[in-house]
matplotlib code that plots the C-alpha trace (Angstrom):
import matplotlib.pyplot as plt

x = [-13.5, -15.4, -14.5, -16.2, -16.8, -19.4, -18.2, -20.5, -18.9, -19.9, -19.7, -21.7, -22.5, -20.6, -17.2, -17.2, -17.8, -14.9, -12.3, -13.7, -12.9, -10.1, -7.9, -4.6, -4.6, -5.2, -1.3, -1.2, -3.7, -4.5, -1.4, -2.5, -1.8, 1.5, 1.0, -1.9, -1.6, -4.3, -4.1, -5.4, -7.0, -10.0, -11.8, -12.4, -15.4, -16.5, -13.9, -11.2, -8.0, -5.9, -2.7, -2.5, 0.6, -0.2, 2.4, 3.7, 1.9, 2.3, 1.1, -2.6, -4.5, -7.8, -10.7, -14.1, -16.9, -19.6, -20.3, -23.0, -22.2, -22.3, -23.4, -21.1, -18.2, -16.6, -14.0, -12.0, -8.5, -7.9, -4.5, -2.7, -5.9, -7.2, -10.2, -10.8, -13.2, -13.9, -16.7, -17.3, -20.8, -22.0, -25.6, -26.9, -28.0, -29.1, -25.6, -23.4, -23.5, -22.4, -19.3, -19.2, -16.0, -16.2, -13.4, -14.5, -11.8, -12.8, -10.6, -8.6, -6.1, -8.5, -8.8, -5.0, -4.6, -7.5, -5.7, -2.4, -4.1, -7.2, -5.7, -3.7, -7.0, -9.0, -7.2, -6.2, -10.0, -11.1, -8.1, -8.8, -12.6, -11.6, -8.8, -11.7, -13.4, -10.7, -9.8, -13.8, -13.9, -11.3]
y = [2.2, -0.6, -4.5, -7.0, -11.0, -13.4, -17.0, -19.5, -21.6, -24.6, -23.8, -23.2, -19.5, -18.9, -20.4, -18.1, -15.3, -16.3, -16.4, -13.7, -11.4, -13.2, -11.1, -11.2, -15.1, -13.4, -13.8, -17.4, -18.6, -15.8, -14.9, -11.8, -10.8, -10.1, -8.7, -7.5, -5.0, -4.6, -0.7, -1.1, -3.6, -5.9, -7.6, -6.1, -3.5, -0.5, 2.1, -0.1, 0.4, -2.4, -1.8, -3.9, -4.8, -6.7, -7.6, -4.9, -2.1, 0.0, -0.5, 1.0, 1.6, 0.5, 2.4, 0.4, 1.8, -0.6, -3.4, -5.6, -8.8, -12.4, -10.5, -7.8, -5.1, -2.5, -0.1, 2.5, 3.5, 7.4, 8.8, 10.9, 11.0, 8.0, 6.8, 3.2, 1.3, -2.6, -4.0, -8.0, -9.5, -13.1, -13.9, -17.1, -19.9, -23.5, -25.1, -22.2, -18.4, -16.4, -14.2, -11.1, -8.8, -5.4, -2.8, 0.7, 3.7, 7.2, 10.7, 12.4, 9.9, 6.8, 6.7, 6.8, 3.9, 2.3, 1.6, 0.7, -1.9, -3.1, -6.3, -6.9, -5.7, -7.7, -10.6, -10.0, -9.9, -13.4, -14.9, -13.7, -14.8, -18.1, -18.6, -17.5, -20.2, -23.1, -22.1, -22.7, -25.6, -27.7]
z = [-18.0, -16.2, -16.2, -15.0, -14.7, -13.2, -12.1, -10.6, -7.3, -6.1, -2.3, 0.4, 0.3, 4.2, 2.7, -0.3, 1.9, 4.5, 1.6, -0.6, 2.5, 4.1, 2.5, 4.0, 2.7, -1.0, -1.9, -1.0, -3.7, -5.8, -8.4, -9.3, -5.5, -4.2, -1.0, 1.4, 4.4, 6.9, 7.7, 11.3, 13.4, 13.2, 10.1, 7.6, 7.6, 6.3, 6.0, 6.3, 4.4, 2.7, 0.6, -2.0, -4.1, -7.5, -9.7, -12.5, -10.5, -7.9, -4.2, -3.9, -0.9, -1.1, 1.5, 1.4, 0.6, 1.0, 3.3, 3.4, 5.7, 3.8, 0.4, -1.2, -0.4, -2.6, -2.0, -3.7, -4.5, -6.0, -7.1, -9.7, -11.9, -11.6, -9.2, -9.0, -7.6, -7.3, -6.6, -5.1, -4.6, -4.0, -5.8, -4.2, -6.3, -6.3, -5.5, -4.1, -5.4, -8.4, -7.9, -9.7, -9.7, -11.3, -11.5, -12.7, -13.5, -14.0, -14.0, -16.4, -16.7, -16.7, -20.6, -21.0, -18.0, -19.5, -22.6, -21.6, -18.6, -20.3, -21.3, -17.9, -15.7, -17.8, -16.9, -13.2, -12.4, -14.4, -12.2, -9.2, -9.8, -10.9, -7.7, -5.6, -7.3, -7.1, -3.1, -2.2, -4.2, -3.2]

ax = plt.figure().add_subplot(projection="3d")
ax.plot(x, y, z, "-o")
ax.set_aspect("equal")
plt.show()
């Protein structure tokens, strides 16, 4: 299953970054967010791990996988089945950058979790693109 969306921001490209991976602030502004935990010290940085809580599903801890400073980071969540793994990368343009968000689910039980979530992830990743969008914005 793979998801994605692209939403351009009209920021400069260093504020995007800052709240793109600012994410213990996530909850305040972003709906689809109901709790972050830092699980360790220090910013965040490859091999990092973040529990996330997101409303109507369970707590997930997230490892990233990839880090590449002011441009992009992905991590990755596996349980029970289903490996997930989200991707967040800023393409600089004339007037700010593009923000593209991609989630992509693979394992036995990623066609079954596909289908029942593929509205609600489908969703939760346009919002948190456009509350990324609004927060740099404003």
């Amino acid at each position: 299953m793979h998801f994605e969306t692209t939403i351009d921001i009209d920021a400069p490209l260093e504020r995007i970054w800052r709240v793109m991976t600012d994410i213990a602030r996530w909850p305040a502004f972003m709906p689809t967010v109901t709790s972050v935990e830092r699980l360790g010290d220090g910013p965040l940085a490859l091999g990092g791990r973040i529990r996330i809580k997101q409303p109507g599903l369970p707590a997930l801890v997230w490892r990233v996988t990839e880090f590449d400073e002011g441009s992009s980071f992905g991590w990755r969540s596996a349980g029970a089945g289903l490996t997930t793994v989200a991707g967040h990368t800023l393409t600089p343009r004339a007037a700010g950058a593009s923000l593209r968000l991609t989630i992509d689910q693979s394992g036995p039980a990623a066609p079954l979790i596909g289908l029942l979530t593929k509205g609600r992830t489908t969703r939760y990743v346009r919002t948190e693109a456009e509350s990324i969008k609004r927060r740099c914005e404003r």
